[in-house]
C-alpha positions, 0 to 999 in steps of 0.5 A: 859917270861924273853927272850921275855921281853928282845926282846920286850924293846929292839924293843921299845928302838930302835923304840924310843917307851915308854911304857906309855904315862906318862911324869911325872918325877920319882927320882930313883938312881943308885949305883956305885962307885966313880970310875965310876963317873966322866964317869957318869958326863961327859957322863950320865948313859949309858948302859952296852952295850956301857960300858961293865960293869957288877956287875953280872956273864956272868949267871946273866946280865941283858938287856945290852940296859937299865941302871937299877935304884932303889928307895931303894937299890941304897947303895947295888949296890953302894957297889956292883960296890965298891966289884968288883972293888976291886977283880979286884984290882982297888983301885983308887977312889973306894968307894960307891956311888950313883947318883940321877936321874929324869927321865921321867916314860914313859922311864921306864919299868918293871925289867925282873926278877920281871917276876920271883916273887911270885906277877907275878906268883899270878897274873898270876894264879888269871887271868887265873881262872877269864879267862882273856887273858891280864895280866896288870902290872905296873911299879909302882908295879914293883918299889913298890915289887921289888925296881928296874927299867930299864930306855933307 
């Protein structure tokens, strides 16, 4: 499901599709460390396919189209980014930080690994006993339960 996720943003993001038609705007953040901040001023939050730039193991990356942003764990990755610049030893200008974003909900989507929580998966089985082929979510129940959100 994750894999197939993957393919059908990265679709949208090339096509220049949204996947609602909303255009109300939704403060989020995005952690990172001072170190990267002159970067994120001068060219905006880009994503890890044009940086390279990864918190996580080659295992554990995420959709390197998308720039994932949080409403409550903004610090933990800020502290995230601020931990891997120091095992790489890198101590000019590395602190925690965050950044506030107002972006557009139509170019939000749903985190690929909210695929994989206990909500999903009830979801899932409460559709298939009421015998009902679509299974709707939100990205608003994704930033509710899983506190984080990919943005193109």
């Amino acid at each position: 499901m994750r894999e197939q996720h993957f393919e059908n943003v990265n679709e949208m993001v090339k096509k220049g599709e949204k996947d609602n038609g909303q255009e109300r705007l939704v403060t989020l953040y995005h952690g990172t460390s001072l170190y990267y901040l002159n970067d994120i001023l001068l060219h905006g939050l880009v994503p890890r396919q044009v940086t390279g730039f990864s918190n996580y193991e080659e295992a554990y990356h995420s959709n390197e189209h998308l720039v994932y942003l949080t409403n409550k764990w903004h610090y933990f990755y800020a502290y995230k980014t601020y931990e891997r610049l120091n095992e790489e030893n890198v101590e000019q200008m590395n602190f925690p930080c965050y950044v506030e974003c107002k972006v557009p909900a139509s170019n939000l989507t749903i985190d690929e690994d909210f695929f994989h929580s206990k909500y999903v998966h009830n979801r899932i089985k409460s559709a298939i006993k009421k015998r009902n082929p679509i299974l709707e979510l939100t990205f608003e129940e994704c930033l509710n339960l899983w506190n984080s959100r990919p943005y193109w």
